[in-house]
N, C-alpha and C positions, 0 to 999 in steps of 0.2 A: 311848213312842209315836214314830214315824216321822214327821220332820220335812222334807219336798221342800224342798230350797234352792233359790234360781235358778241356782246354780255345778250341780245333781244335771239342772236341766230343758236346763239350755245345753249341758253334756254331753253329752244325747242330740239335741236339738233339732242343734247346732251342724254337724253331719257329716250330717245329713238335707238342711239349708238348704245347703251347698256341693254336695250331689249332685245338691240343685232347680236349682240354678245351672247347674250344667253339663247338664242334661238339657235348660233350659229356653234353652240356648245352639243347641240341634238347634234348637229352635222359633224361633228368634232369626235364624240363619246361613241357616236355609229362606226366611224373609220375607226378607232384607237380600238372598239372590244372587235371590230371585225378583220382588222389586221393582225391581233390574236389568233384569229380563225385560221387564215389563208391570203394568198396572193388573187386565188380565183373572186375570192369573197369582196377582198379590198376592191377592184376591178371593177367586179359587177353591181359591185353598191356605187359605183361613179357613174356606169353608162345607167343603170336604170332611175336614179337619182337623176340624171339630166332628163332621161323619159319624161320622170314625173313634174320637174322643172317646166318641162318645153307646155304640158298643159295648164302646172299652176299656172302661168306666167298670163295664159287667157284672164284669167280671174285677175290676175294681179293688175293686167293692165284697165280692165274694167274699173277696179277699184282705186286706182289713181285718177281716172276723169272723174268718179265722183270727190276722188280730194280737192283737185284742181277746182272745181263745181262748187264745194263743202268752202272751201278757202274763198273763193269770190263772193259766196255768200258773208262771210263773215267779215271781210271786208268793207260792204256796204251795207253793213247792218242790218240784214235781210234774215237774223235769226230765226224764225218761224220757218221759212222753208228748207231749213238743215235737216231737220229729223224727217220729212218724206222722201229727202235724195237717199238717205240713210234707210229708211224703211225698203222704200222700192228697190235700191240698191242689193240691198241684203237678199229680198224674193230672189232678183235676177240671180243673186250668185247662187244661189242655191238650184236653180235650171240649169245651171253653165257645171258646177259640179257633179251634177248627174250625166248629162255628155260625156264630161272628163271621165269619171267613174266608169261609165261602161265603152266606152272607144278603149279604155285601159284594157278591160277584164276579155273584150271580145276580138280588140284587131291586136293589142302588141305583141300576143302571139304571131297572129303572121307576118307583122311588120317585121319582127326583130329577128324570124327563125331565118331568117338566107342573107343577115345581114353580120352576123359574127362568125370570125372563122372558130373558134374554140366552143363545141356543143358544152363545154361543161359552165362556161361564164354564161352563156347563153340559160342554161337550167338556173342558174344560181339570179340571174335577171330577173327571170318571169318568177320566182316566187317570192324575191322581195316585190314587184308590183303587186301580187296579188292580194297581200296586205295593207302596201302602202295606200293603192288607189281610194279605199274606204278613208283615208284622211282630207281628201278633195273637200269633202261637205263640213270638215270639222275648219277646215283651214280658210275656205273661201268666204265663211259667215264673220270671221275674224279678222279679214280680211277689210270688211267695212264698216269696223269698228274701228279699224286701225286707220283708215282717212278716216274719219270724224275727227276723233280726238288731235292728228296729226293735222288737218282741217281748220278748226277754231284752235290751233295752237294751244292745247292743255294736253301732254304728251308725257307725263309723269306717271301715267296708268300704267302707259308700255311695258315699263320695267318689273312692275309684278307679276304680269301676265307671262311674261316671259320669263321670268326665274319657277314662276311655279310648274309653266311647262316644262323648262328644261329640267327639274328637280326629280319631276315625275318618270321623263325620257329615260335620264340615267339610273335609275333605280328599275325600270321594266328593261334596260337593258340588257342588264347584267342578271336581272329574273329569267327571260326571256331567249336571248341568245343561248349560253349555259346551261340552262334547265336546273337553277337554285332553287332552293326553299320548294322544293313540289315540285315547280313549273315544268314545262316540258322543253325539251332542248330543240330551239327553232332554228339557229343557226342563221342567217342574215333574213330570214320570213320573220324571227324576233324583233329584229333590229328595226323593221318596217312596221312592225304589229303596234312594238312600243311609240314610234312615232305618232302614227297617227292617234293614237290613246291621249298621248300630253295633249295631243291640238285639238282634240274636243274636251279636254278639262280648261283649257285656254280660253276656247270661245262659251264653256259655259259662265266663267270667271266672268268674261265681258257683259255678258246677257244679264248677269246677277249683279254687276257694278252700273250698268247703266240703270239700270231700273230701281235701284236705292237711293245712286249721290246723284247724277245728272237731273237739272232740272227740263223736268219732262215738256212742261208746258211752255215754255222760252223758247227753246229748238226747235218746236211741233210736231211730240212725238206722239202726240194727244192721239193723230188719226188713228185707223182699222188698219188690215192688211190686206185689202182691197186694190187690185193692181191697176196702178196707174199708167196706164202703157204711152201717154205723151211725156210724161217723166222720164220714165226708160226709156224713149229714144232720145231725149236731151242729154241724157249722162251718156248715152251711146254715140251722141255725136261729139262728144270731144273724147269718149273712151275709145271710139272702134278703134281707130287710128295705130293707138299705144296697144292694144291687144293681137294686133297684127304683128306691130313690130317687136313684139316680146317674142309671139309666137315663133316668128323667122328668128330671129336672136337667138334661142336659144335651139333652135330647128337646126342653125348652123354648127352650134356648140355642140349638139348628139353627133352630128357631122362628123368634128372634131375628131371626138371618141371614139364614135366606132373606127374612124380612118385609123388614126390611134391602136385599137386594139387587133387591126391586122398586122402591124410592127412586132406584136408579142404581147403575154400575159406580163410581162416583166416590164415593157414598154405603159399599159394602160395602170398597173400599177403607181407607177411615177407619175403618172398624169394625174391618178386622184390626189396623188399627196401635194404636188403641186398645187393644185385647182382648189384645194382645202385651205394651205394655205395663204392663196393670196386675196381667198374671200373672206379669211379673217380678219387682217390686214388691209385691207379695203372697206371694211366696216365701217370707220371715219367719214371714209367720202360718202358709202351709202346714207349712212346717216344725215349727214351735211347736207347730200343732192336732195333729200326728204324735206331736211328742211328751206330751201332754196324753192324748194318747187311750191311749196306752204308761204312762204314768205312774197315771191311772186305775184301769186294767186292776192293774196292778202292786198297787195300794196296794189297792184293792175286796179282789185274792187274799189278801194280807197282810190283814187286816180292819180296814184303816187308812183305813176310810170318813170318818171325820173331818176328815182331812185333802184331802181330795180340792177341797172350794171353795176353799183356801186355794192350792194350787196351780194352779186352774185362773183365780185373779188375779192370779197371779205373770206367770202365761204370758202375759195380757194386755196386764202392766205392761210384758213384756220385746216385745211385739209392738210396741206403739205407739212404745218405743225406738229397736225396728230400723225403723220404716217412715214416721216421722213426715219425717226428713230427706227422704227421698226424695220424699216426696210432696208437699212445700211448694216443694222445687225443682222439681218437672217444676208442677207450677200456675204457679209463677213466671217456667220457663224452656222452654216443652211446645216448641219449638222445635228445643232442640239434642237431645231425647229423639225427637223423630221424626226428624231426618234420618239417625237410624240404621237405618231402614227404605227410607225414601226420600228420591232427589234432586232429585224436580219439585218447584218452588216453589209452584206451584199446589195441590199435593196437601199440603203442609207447612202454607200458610196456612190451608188448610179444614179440617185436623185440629186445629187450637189449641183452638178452644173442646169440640169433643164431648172431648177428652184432658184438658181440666179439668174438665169434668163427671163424669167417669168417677171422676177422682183422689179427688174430694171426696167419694167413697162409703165412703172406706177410716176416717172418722173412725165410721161407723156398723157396718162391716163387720166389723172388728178383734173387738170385742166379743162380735159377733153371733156368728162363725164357731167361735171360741175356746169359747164358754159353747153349743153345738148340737154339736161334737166331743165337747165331755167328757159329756155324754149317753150317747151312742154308746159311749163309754169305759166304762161304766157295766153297759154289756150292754144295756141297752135299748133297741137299734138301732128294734123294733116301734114300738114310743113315739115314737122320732126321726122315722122315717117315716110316722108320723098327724099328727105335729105340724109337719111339712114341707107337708102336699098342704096345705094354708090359704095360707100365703106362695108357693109355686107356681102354685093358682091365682090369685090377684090380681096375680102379674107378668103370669101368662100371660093376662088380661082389659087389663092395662095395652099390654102391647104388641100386642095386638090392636085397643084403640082409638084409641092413638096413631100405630101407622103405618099399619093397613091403613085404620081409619075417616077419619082428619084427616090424615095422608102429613104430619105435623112434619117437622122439620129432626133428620136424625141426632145432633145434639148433644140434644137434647129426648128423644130414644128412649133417651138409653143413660142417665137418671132410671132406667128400670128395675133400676136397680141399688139406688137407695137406697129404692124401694119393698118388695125383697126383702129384703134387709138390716133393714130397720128393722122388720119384720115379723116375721123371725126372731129379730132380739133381746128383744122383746116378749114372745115365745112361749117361748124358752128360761131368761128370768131369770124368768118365774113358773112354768117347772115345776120349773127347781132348786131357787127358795123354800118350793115347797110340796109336791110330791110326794113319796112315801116309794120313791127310789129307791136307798136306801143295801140295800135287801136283795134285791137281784135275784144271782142263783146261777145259773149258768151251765157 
C-alpha cells in the first residue's frame, strides 16, 4: 500500500507555494506603487482586479479538471494520454479567453457604470481593465501548463516561471505607472499593461521549457492541433462544475466590494489592503490545497483510496505549520504589514482592526479549504459545487444585510469570511465521513 509522507506532499506543494509567492508579488508591487498614486487608485485596482478575477477563475477552473484528469492519468500509468488533455486543453483556454477578453472590453462598461457610487474609482476601474483584459490569453495558456506539471507531480518549473514573471512585473511597473526612463506615465492602465506583459513572457517561458526538457513522446505530445471535441467535453465534465463555482465565488467577492465601496473611498481602501494581505498569507494553503488535490487525483488512479484522508490531515497539519506564525504576528503587529501598502497614517490606523478581523478567519479556513479541495480531488467536482451554493448563499444574505441593510463598520463586514469558512467545514467534514466517494471513475 502507498503511503503519502509529508516529505512526498512538501515536494509537490513546496515549488507551487514559491511560484504563489512570486506571482502574488505582481499583486503586491501593483497595490505598494499604486497606493503611491492615490486612495482612488488603491480602490479601484481591488474592484477591477476582482472583475478580472471573477473571469480568470472560468479558465482556472477549467484548468483544474484537466489537473484532476492529468493526475488520474498519471496515476494509472496512462502517460500517453497526458499531453492531448494538455493540447486540447490549451485550444479550449484560448476560446474561453477571448470570451473573457471581449465581455471585458464590451459590457464592463455597462456593468460597472450604475454600480459605484464614486464616478472617479469608476474611470480609474475601466482603464485598468482595458489593459489588463489583453492578459486573459497570456494567463489562461499558462494556466495548463501549470496542471501538467502540477498533474504528473514535477512542480519545480513553477518557480521560475514565476520569478521571471514577477521580475519583469516590477520593473514595467515602476516604467509604466511613473512614466521613467521615456515611458509614458499610465497611472494604474500601467499597472495593468505591465501585468499582462509578465504573463505572456510566463507562458512563452512554458511553451519554450516544454518543448526542449519534457519528453515529448511519453506524454503524447506527438499529436497536431487538431480539435478533439470528445476530449474537451471529458475535461468539461469534471471542469464545468469547478468553473461555475469559481465563477459565483468570486461573482460574490465583486459583491463584496462593490457593497464595500458604497461605505466610502476610505472604506474600499482597507478592503484591498486587507484582501492583499491575507492572500499572501494564505499562499500555504493554496499551495498545499494544489497539492492535495494532485495527490488525490494520483492515489484515487493508483486505487489507493485508502489513503487519501490520511493525507489530506497531513496537508492540514502542514498548513497551520506554515500560516499559524504569520498570522499571530500580523494580529499582534497589523501595523508594520500594512505600511507595506500604504504611507498615510490615517489609512494605517483604520486598517488595524478590519486586518485582524480578517487574520482570525484562517483558524477556521485552513481546515475548511483543505478538506473541500480534496473533494474536488476526488472527481466529484458536481458534488463540490451543490455543496458550495449553501455556504455561498448565506455569505451572500450576510453581506447583503450587514452593509447594504445596517452600513456596519468595514471591520464588521469582512466576518463574512468566517461565516463562509465555518460553513464549508461543516459541509465538507460530513461528506467525507459519510459519502461513498471512494468510487467515482473518471
Amino acid at each position: 500500500m502507498k503511503t503519502v509522507s509529508y516529505g512526498h506532499i512538501w515536494k509537490i506543494a513546496y515549488p507551487i507555494l514559491i511560484s504563489l509567492v512570486a506571482e502574488h508579488l505582481i499583486m503586491l508591487t501593483d497595490t505598494a506603487f499604486l497606493g503611491r498614486v492615490g486612495e482612488i487608485e488603491l480602490g479601484a485596482s481591488a474592484l477591477a482586479g476582482v472583475f478580472f478575477l471573477a473571469l480568470f477563475m472560468i479558465g482556472f477552473g477549467f484548468s483544474m479538471g484537466g489537473q484532476i484528469l492529468i493526475g488520474r492519468r498519471n496515476g494509472e500509468e496512462r502517460f500517453s494520454e497526458i499531453g492531448p488533455i494538455v493540447i486540447q486543453g490549451g485550444m479550449f483556454l484560448v476560446f474561453l479567453a477571448a470570451i473573457a477578453f471581449l465581455l471585458t472590453q464590451l459590457l464592463s462598461p455597462v456593468v460597472l457604470s450604475g454600480l459605484f457610487a464614486s464616478s472617479q474609482v469608476y474611470d480609474a476601474t475601466i482603464s485598468y481593465l482595458d489593459w489588463r483584459s489583453f492578459g486573459f490569453f497570456f494567463a489562461f495558456v499558462s494556466l495548463i501548463f501549470r496542471a501538467y506539471f502540477v498533474g504528473i507531480e514535477q512542480t519545480r518549473i513553477l518557480t521560475v516561471s514565476s520569478f521571471l514573471m514577477v521580475g519583469v512585473n516590477i520593473v514595467l511597473n515602476y516604467l509604466l505607472i511613473f512614466g521613467k526612463c521615456g515611458f509614458p506615465e499610465m497611472g494604474i492602465g500601467g499597472a495593468a499593461l505591465a501585468s499582462s506583459i509578465s504573463e505572456g513572457v510566463a507562458m512563452l517561458f512554458f511553451i519554450l521549457y516544454t518543448k526542449k526538457r519534457v519528453d515529448l513522446k511519453k506524454y503524447g505530445f506527438t499529436g497536431g492541433l487538431t480539435v478533439n471535441g470528445e476530449l474537451i467535453r471529458q475535461i468539461l465534465g469534471v471542469s464545468i462544475w469547478m468553473m461555475i463555482q469559481y465563477l459565483i465565488g468570486v461573482a460574490i467577492w465583486f459583491m463584496f466590494f462593490v457593497a464595500v465601496e458604497h461605505l466610502g473611498e476610505r472604506a474600499i481602501a482597507i478592503s484591498n489592503i486587507t484582501r492583499s494581505l491575507l492572500t499572501m498569507i494564505f499562499m500555504p494553503v493554496f499551495a498545499l490545497s494544489s497539492a492535495a488535490v494532485s495527490v488525490t487525483s494520483n492515489l484515487m488512479g493508483a486505487g489507493e483510496e485508502g489513503q487519501v484522508m490520511g493525507a489530506c490531515w497531513k496537508v492540514i497539519k502542514l498548513c497551520y505549520l506554515l500560516t499559524m506564525p504569520f498570522v499571530v504576528t500580523a494580529c499582534l503587529l497589523p501595523e508594520m504589514f500594512i505600511r507595506i501598502y500604504t504611507d498615510y497614517p490615517g489609512l494605517v490606523a483604520d486598517s488595524v482592526l478590519t486586518v485582524r478581523v480578517g487574520m482570525s478567519a484562517f483558524f477556521i479556513s485552513v481546515p475548511a479549504f483543505i478538506l473541500f479541495q480534496t473533494i474536488s480531488g476526488t472527481g466529484n467536482t458536481r458534488t463540490a459545487f451543490f455543496l458550495d451554493l449553501g455556504p455561498m448563499m448565506i455569505t451572500s444574505l450576510f453581506i447583503y444585510g450587514v452593509i447594504f441593510r445596517l452600513r456596519m463598520d468595514v471591520a464588521v463586514c469582512w466576518l463574512n469570511e468566517h461565516v463562509y469558512w465555518l460553513s464549508i467545514l461543516i459541509i465538507s467534514w460530513v461528506y467525507m465521513r459519510k459519502a461513498d466517494w471512494q468510487s467515482k471513475k473518471i
